[in-house]
N, C-alpha and C positions, 0 to 999 in steps of 0.2 A: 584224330590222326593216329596212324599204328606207330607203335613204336619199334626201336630197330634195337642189337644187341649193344651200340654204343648207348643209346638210351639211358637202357638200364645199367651199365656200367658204370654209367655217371651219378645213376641216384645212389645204389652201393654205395659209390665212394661218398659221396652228399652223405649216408647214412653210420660211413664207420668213421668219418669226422665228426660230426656229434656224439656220437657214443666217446671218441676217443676225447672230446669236449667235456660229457660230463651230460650232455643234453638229453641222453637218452639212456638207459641201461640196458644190461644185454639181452634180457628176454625182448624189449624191444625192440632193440637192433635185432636180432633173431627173427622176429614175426614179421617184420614190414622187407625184411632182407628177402625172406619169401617170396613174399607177394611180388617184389620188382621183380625177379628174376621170372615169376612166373605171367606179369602184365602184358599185356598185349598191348594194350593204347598209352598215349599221350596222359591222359586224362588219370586213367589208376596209378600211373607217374607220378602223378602231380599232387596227388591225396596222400601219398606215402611221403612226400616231404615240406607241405604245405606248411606246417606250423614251424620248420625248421629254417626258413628264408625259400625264396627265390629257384625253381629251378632254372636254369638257362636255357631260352629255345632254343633249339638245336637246326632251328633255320635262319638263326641271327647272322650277319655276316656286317662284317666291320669292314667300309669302303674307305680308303685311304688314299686321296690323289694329289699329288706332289707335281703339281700342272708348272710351274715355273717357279715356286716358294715349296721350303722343305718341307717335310712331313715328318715330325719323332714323337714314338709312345715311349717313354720313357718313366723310371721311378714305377709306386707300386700304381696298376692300371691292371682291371679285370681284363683277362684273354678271353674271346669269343671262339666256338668250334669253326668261323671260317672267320677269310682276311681274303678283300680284293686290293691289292696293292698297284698303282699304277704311280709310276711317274714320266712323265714328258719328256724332262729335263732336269729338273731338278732332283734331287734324293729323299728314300726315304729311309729314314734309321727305329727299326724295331727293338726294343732293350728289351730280353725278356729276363733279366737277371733279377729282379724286383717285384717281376711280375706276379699276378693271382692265378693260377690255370686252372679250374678244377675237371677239366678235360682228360681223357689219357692221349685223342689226337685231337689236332690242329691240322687244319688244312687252311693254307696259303697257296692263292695263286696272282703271282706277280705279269705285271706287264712294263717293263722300264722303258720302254721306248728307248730315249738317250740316257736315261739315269743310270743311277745306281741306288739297290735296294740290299740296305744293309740288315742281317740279324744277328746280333750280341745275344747267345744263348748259353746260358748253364753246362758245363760241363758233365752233367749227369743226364742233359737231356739227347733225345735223339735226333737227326736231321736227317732226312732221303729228300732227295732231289728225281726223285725216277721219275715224273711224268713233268718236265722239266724241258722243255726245246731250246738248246742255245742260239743256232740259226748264225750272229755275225756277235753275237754279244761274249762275256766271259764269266767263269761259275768258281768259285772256289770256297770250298765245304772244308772245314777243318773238327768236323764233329761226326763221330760210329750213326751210321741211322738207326741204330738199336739204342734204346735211352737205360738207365740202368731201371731196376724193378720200383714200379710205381711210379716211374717219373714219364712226363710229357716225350710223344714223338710229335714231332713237327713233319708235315708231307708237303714239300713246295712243288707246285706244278706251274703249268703257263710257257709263257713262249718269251723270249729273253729280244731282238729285235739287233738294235746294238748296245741295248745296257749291260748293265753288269751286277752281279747276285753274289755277297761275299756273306758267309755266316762261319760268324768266329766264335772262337769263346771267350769271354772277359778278360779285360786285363786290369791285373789289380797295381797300382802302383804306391809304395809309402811316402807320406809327404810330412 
């Protein structure tokens, strides 16, 4: 499978986390840093961080349906590069405040039908709604679609019906 420039983005980062780990030193990081940016396939991917854990497929996509019982990822949970979220009627609540991302994007695309599909997102990260159809439902984004440097954008797309799509940023409360 060829690879694309998100691809090797991701192994990069995969590779200046272990270095920054201790996993690797810098001539290392240096030679394999190379070779991803100059890879073409899946495959010379997947040699440059084999011994380091786990690449993520990058056609993995995480199906979420909230048919008449809720749906929440919540606490620490590995982010996948896509998200099918759908709910009927009931909701579904994304926390990504805890979350693991080692993505730069995330593509989510929702279908709420009657629900509401909620994201609790980091305040350093980004949200865009542009490919986003509201139609009869309602959208409210309280986060820059620009994330700050290094950190996660989020791209919600899909067609809204008459649910509703709220992504906020955390609230912390002292108890």
């Amino acid at each position: 499978m060829r690879a694309g420039d998100s691809d090797r983005d991701e192994v990069v980062a995969l590779l200046g986390d272990a270095f920054a780990a201790g996993r690797i030193d810098y001539e290392e990081l240096h030679h394999r840093t190379d070779r991803a940016v100059s890879a073409r396939t899946m495959g010379e991917l997947r040699v440059l961080v084999r011994d380091l854990g786990p690449i993520p497929d990058p056609g993995a996509v995480l199906v979420l349906n909230a048919g008449l019982g809720r749906q929440v990822r919540s606490g620490p949970w590995e982010v996948p590069p896509r998200l099918l979220v759908t709910a009927a009627v009931a909701d579904v609540r994304l926390d990504f405040t805890r979350a693991v991302c080692p993505h730069r994007e995330v593509h989510v695309e929702v279908r709420p039908g009657l629900g509401r599909v909620r994201l609790l997102v980091p305040r350093s990260w980004g949200v865009s709604l542009v490919g986003l159809r509201t139609g009869w439902g309602s959208v409210r984004n309280d986060l820059p679609p620009q994330p700050r440097s290094g950190r996660p954008a989020i791209i919600v797309a899909g067609r809204l019906g008459v649910g509703r799509v709220d992504v906020r940023r955390p609230r912390f409360s002292l108890r």
